[in-house]
N, C-alpha and C positions, 0 to 999 in steps of 0.2 A: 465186414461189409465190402463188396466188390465193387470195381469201378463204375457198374453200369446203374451200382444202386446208389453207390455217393453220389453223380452226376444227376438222377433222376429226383437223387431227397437237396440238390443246388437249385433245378429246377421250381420246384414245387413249396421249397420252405423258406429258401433265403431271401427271396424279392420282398416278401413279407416284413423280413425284419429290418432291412435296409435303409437306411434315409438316403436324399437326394444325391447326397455325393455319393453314397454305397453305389447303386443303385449306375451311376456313370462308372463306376469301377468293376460293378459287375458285366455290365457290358462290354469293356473293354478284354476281361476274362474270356470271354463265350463270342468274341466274334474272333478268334486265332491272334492274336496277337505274341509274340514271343513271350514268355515269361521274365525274362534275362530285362524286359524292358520295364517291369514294377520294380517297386520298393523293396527292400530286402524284408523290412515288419510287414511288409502285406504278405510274402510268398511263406515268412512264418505261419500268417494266420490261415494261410490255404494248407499248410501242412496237415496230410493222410496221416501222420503219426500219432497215439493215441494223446489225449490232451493231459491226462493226469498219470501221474506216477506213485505208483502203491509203495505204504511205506508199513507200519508198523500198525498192528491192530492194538487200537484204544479198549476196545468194549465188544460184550455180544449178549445178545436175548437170544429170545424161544425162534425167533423167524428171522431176525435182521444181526449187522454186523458193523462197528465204526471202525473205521480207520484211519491212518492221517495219511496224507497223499499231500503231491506239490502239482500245482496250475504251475504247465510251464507257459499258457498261455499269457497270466495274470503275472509271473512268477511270486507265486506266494503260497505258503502251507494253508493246507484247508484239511476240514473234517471228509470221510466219505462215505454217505450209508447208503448200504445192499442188503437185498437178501441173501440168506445162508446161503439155501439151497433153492432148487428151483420149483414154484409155488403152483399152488391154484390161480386161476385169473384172477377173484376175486382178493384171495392176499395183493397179489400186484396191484390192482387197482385199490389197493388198500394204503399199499406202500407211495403209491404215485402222491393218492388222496394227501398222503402226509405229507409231502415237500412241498404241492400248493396250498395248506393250510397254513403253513409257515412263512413261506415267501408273503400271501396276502397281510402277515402280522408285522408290523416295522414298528418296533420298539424298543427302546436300551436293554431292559431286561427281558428280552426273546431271541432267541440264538436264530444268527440273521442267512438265510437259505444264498449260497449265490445261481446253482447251476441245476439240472435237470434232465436225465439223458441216459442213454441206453449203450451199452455195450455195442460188440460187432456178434457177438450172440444173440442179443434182444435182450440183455437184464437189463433192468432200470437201477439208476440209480442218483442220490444227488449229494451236492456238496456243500459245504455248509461252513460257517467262522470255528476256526480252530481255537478252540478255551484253554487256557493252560490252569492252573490252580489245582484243587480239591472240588470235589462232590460235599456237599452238607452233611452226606452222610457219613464220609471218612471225617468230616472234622468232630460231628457228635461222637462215632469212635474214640477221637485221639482226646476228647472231652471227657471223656468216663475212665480213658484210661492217666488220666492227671499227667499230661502232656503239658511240662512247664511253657513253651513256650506257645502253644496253641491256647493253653487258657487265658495267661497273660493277655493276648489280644481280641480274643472271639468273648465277650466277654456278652453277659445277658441284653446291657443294650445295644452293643452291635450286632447281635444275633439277631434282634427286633429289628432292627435298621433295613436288613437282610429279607425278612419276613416281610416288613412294607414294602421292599421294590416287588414281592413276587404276588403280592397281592394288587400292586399295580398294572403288572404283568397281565395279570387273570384277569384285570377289571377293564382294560383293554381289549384284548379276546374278548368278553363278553359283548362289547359295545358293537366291536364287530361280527357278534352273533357266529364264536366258536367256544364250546367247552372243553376242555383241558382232557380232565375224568382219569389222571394219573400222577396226580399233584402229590412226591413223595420226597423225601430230603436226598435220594441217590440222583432222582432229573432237575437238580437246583446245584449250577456250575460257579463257584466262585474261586475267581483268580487272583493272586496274590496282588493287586492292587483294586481289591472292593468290589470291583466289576462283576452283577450277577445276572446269570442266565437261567431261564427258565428252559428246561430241553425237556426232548422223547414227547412228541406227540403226535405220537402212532397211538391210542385210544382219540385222538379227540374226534368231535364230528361237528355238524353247523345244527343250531340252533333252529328249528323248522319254525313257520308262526303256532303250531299248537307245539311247544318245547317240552310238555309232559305227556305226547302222544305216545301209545302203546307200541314198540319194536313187532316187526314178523321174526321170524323164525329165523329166516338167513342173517336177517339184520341185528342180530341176537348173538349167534357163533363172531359177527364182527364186533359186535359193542363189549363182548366178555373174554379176556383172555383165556385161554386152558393152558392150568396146571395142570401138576401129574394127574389129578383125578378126573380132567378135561372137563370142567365145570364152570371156572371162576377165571375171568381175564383181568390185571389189574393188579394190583397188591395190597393181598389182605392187612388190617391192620391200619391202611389209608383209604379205606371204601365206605364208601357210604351205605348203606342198610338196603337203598334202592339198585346198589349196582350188585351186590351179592346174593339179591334177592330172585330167585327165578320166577316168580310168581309177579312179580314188580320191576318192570322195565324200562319205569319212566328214569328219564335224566332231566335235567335242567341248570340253572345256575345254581342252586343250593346246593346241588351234586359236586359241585368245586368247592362248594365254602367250606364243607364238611373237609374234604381233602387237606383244605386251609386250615381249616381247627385241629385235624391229625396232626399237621404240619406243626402247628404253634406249641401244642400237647409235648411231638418230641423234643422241639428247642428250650421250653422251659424246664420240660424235667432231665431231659437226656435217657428217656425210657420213650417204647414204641405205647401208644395208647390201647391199643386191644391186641392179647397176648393169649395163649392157649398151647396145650400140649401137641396136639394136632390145626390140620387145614380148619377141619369139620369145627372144631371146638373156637377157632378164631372167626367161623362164621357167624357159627350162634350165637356168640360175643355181642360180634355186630348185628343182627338183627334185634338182640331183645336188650340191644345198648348198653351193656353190661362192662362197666369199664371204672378203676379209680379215679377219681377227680384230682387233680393236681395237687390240691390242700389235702388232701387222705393220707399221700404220700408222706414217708420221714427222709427227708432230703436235707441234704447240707446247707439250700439255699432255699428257703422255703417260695412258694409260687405266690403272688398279693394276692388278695381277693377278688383285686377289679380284675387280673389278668384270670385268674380260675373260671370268673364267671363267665368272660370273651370265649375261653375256649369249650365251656359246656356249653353256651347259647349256638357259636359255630358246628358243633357237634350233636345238636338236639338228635333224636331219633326221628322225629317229623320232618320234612324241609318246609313246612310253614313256620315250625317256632325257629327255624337260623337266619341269619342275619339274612335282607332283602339282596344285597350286594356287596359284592366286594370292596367296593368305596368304604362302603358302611361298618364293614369288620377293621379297614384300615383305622375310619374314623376314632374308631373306640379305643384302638392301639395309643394313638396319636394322641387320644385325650388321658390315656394313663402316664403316658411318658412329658408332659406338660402340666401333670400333677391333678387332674380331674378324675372325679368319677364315673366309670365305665358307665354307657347305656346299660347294657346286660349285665350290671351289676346291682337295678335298684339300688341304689343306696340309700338311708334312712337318714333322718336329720343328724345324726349321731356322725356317722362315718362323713356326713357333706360337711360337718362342721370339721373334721379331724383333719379331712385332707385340704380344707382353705386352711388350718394353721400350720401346718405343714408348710404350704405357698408362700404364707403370709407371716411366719413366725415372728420378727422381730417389728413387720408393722402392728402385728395384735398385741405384742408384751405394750408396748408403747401405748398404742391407744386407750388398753384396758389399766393403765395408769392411769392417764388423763381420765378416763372415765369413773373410775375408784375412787379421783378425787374430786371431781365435777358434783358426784352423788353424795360424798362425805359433803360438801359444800355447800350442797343443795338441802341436806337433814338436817346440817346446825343451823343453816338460815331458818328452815321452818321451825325448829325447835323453840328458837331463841323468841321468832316469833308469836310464836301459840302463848309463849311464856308473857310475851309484851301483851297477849290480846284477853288472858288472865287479868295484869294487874289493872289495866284500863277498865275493866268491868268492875272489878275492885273497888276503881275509884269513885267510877258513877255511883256507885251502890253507897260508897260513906261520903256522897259530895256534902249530903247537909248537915251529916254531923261535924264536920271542919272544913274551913275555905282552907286555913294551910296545908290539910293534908291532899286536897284536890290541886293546890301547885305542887305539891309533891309529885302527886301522880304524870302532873303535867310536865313535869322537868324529865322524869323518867322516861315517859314517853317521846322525848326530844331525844333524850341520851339512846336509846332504842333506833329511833331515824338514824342516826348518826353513824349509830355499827349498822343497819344495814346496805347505807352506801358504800361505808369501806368494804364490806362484804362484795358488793358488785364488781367494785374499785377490783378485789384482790381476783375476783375472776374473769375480767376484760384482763389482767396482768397472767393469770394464768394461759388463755388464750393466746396472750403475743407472742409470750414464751414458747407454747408447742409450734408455733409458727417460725419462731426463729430456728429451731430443735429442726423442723422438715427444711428450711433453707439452708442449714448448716449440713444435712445428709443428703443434698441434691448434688452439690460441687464434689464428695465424694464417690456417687458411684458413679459421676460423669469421667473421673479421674480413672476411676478403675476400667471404663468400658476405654476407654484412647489406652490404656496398658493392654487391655488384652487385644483389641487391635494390634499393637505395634506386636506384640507377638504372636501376629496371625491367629489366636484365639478368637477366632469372628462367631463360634456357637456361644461363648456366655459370653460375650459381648454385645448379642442380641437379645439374649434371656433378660440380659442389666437394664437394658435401652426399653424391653416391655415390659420391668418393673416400673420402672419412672414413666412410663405411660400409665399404666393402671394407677399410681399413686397421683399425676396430674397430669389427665386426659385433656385437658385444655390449654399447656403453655405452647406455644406455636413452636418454640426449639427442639423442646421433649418430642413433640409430635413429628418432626422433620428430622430428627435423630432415629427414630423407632423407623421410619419411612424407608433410611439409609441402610438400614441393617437388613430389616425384610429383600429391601432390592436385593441388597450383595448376597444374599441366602437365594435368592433367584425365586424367590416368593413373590411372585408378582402382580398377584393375586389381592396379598396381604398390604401389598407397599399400595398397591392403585386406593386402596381403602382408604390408608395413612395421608396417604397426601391429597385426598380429598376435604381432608381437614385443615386445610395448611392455609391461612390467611392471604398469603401473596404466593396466589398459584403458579402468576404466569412466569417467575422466575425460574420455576423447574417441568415446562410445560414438558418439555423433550421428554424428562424421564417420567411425567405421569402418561403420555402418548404410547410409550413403550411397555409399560407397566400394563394399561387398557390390551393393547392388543394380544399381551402373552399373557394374561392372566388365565387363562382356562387351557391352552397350548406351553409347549413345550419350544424356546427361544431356537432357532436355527442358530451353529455356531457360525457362522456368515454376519450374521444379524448381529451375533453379543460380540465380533468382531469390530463391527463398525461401531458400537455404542463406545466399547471400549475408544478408538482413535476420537470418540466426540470428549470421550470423559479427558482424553491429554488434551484437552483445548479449554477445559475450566479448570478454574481458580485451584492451586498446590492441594489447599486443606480438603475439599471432595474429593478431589483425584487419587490422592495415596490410598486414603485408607477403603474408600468405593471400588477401586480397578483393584485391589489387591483381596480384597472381601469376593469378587467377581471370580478370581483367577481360582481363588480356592473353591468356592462352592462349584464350580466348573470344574475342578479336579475329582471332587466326589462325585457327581453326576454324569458326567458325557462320556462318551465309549473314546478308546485310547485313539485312532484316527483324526477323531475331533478336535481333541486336546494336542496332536503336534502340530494338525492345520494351523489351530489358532498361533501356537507359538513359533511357526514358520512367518505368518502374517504379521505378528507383534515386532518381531525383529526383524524383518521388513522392513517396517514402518520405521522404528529404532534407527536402522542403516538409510534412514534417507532415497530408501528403495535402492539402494545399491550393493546389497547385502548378496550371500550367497547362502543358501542351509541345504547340506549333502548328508539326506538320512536315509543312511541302508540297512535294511534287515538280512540277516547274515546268519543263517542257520537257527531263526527265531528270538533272535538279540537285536538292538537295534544300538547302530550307531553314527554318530551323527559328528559333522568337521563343519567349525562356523571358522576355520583358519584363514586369516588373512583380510577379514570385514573389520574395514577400519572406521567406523562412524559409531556401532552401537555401543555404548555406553555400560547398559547390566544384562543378566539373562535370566529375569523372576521368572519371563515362559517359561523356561525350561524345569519350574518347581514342580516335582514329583512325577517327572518323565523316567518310564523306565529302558534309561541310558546304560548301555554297559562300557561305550567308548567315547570319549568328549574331547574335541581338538578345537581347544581355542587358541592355538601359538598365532604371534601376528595380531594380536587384537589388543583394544585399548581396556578391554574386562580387566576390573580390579577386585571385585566381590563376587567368589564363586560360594558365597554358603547356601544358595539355593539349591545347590543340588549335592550339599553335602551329606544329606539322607538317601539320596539315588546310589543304588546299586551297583559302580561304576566298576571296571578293572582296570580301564586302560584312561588317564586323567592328564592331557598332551598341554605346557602352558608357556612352551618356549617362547616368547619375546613378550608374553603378553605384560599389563601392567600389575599383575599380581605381586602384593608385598608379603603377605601371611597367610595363611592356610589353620583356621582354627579348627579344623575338623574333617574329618573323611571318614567313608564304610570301611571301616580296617577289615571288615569279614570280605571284602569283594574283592579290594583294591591288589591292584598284581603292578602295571606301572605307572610310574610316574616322571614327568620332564618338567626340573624347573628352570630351566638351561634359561641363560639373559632374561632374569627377573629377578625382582630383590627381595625373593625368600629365602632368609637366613637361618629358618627353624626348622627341623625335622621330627618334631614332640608329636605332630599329629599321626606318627606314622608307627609309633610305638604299641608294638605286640601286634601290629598289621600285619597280610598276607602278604606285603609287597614281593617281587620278584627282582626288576629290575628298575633304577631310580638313577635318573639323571640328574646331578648336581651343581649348581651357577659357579662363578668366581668368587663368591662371597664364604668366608669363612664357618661352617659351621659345626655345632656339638655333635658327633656321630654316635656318641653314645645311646639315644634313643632305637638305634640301629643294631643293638644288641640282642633287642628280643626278637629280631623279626626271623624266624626262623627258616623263611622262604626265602629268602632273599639270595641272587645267583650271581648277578650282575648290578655293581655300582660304579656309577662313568666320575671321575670327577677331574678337576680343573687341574693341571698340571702346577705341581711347585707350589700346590697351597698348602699341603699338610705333609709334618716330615715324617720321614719312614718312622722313626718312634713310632709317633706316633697310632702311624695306623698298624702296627703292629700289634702296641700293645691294647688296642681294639680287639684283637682276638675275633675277627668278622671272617665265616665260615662262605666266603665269598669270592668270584673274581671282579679284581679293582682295574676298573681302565680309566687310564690316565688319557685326557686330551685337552 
């Protein structure tokens, strides 16, 4: 682009985008003022030079291409999609269509668009959040291929977990009236800390108000990819019967759910759902819906009922018999994995009864004791009865031939009264008993939900808390325990419910205020911010286990930017606001020096930040096991108050500095990566330091240990003494 056409697109574009101050700067620009007299970041942002730098190609289809490139503007890696080669307009305006279909979508699991723009040739093209991880479809791969440690973790109900956010994803898009229409396990990005992205939507389009109106012709070649046989756009196999049908070219939302049942088809089985020797033959598939059902299959893990039945109702041949929405398919997930019966599973009295004992196992053995003997109690009373209302008639009938044997009868019939009050006797005493039996099993699964608490197990911690609700939906604690757990799950939806039940409302107005307003939205981390600094201002016993319930269900949920804002803010607060947090991203690592903040106390923000460098020397930190799961290599702790060190990523870890601090163990570093390990003035076993087979460099205290000694270490190392 020449200078006379930058100046004329500064003109015409920039005033537009400018706010008030812009807008005084842009004038200062355009009426001659020296340059030498701005800012040095302004005369960056005026810089002619191109903004991004091409780096390594990710990916490539039939017409476009990803790459990873760095914003030197933003300084930060980003995705970058173009076309191959150079198109028809209608591809272009095809390609553009897709970066504003994306930018209009802001949601966790939608890979989030930043930029928009064209070359100095005229190619378009935009940029977009760089995903590090696996595709769904390399992990089902590394699935089939009995990848220990991939199955170890992708396990069937994190695979579902997976499958709910992308049907969140979808159901989002729909609301804002876009369909997908290429919903396949290769465009579902998940990065090694959970985080999933729904990507590639170059098929999607908007939702017109007739959604099942008939395509034209042009609009036909755009809505269909061409294969080799230039027919079919899309990927057969995850198509709906209307998108491979040329005679049928309506779309709609069921055109995704279908995608979604393909979708659920390959995660439970680890096989594609319509398969064929040829293109032609996986058409026909599809059109006359010709496909095994998941229970057909002989699989190692066999598929449940309720889930078979979710993914044929999703996969109907019709889009009137598939689920009405996205919600609605999540629904049915959500009610298998909480132990109900799928909608799309009808289930018969038989199966609704199987899976309440299932839920309810050891309340039904229990009750259907008391009940076994309630009914036994109930047959000998009447027995004994009937038997009493015999001899009575007996007696009437021989009253006149003996007055003694009419007080016979009469005494009998006393002795009769008698056992049937013990009889009542014995069952107001059976009664108290199952009463004592449910107070005696209240104190222990209250004991076990504060255990799994304290070991951040806050999911059956919750499952425990809406036992003892379901068992007594009326004790005001149970109900304000169950209240607790929803919150910290970020359920707020569920907690506004709970604590509408709660006798003395106005003691917890704040958090049912909160609960009201994010029940149907999703919390600003801004918002669960401040909640957080209200919760350190109540009472020890809310605060721990609530703030620590919050921190986590916000580590599975919010995108990674989120989650270090928060934890730049949290120890903030922590430091009295005098705190410093220096987090740099360094070749797509991040690492972060809290050195020399002398007020904050712990660093739980910091649990399950993916850290590779952590300098807390200079600090009063005593307890780093928060982030002794974190990924770390370089783990800096010189002056801090650290005594012991139970634990580190031995697979990560390279150095370490316990230089002025009083760790005197080295066991946690046994068969580590370490590299290089700085050592205090305190004496310690060096033999853990035997296995590490990286190790280069070990600094240690001068005059603590004698040459013997480290000799006969046999440490394939150099020793510097200081």
């Amino acid at each position: 682009m020449n200078n006379s056409a930058k100046k004329d697109r500064l003109d015409s574009d920039s005033l537009h985008r400018l706010d008030q101050g812009s807008e005084a700067l842009y004038d200062l620009v355009m009426s001659g003022n020296d340059q030498d007299e701005l800012p040095s970041d302004v005369l960056e942002i005026m810089d002619d030079e191109p903004r991004y730098e091409q780096k390594d190609d990710i990916a490539s289809g039939g017409m476009k291409k990803i790459s990873s490139a760095y914003d030197k503007l933003f300084r930060r890696p980003v995705a970058k999609a173009e076309l191959k080669n150079k198109s028809r307009h209608e591809v272009i305006s095809n390609f553009i269509n897709e970066a504003r279909i994306m930018a209009r979508l802001e949601h966790p699991n939608i890979v989030p668009v930043y930029d928009l723009d064209a070359n100095e040739e005229g190619a378009p093209f935009f940029t977009m959040k760089l995903s590090g991880g696996k595709n769904l479809e390399e992990i089902i791969e590394l699935l089939n291929n009995k990848d220990p440690q991939i199955s170890e973790y992708y396990t069937r109900d994190r695979l579902l977990e997976i499958f709910l956010k992308i049907c969140d994803a979808v159901a989002y898009a729909h609301s804002k009236g876009i369909l997908h229409l290429d919903i396949k396990p290769a465009n579902i990005q998940v990065d090694q800390f959970g985080a999933v992205l729904l990507c590639d939507w170059g098929l999607a389009r908007e939702m017109s108000q007739e959604e099942n109106a008939n395509l034209s012709d042009s609009e036909l070649k755009y809505e269909v990819e061409q294969s080799l046989d230039g027919k079919i756009k899309g990927t057969p196999g995850f198509m709906a019967p209307e998108q491979v049908d040329p005679q049928n070219q309506k779309r709609s939302a069921e055109t995704d759910i279908y995608g979604l049942g393909a979708l659920l088809y390959n995660i439970l089985t680890l096989r594609k759902p319509l398969t064929g020797a040829s293109l032609d033959q996986v058409i026909n598939n599809t059109l006359a819906g010709l496909f095994p059902s998941p229970l057909e299959l002989n699989l190692t893990h066999p598929v449940p009922p309720g889930l078979n039945a979710v993914v044929m109702k999703a996969m109907a041949l019709e889009a009137i018999d598939r689920y009405a929405s996205a919600e609605k398919l999540a629904e049915d997930i959500r009610n298998y994995q909480q132990g109900f019966a799928t909608r799309a599973q009808e289930a018969g009295f038989g199966t609704l009864i199987s899976l309440m004992l299932k839920r309810y196992k050891k309340q039904f053995i229990l009750g259907s004791i008391i009940f076994v003997s309630f009914i036994a109690t109930i047959l000998f009373f009447l027995v004994r009865l009937k038997h009493e209302q015999v001899l009575t008639n007996e007696a009437l009938v021989l009253s006149t031939e003996s007055e003694a044997r009419l007080k016979t009868a009469h005494k009998q019939l006393q002795s009769s009264e008698a056992e049937a009050r013990q009889l009542l006797f014995d069952l107001q005493e059976e009664k108290n008993e199952r009463l004592a039996l449910q107070q005696a099993t209240f104190p222990q699964l209250r004991i076990m939900i504060s255990r799994f608490q304290s070991k951040d197990d806050f999911k059956q911690a919750r499952i425990l808390s809406q036992l003892l609700y379901n068992l007594d939906p009326k004790d005001n604690s149970i109900i304000l325990l169950a209240a607790y757990t929803s919150f910290g799950a970020l359920d707020f939806s569920k907690a506004n419910t709970l604590f509408s039940k709660l006798k003395n409302q106005e003691k917890y107005q704040w958090l049912i205020e909160f609960s009201q307003k994010y029940s149907v939205q999703q919390a600003p981390i801004a918002e669960l911010h401040r909640l957080i600094q209200q919760l350190s201002r109540t009472p020890n016993h809310l605060r721990k286990n609530l703030n620590n319930n919050l921190l986590y269900s916000i580590t599975q949920s919010y995108p990674l930017e989120d989650r270090f804002e928060l934890a730049k803010k949290m120890l903030h607060d922590e430091s009295l606001n005098h705190s410093h947090f220096d987090l740099q991203l360094i070749d797509g690592e991040y690492h972060l020096s809290l050195a020399n903040n002398k007020t904050f106390g712990h660093i739980k923000p910091l649990h399950n930040l993916p850290l590779v460098s952590l300098d807390l020397s200079n600090t009063p930190c005593v307890d780093i096991s928060p982030v002794e799961n974190t990924p770390l290599k370089r783990l800096i702790l010189n002056g801090s108050r650290v005594v012991e060190i139970l634990k580190i990523n031995t697979k990560t870890i390279q150095e370490v500095d316990v230089r002025n601090t009083q760790v005197s163990n080295v066991t946690f570093l046994k068969n580590s990566s370490i590299e290089t390990l700085y050592l205090n003035k305190h004496w310690t076993d060096l033999k853990p330091l035997q296995s590490c087979e990286n190790l280069t460099k070990l600094y240690l205290k001068d005059l603590l240990y004698s040459p013997k000694y480290i000799k006969n270490l046999g440490l394939n190392c150099e020793i510097i003494f200081y």
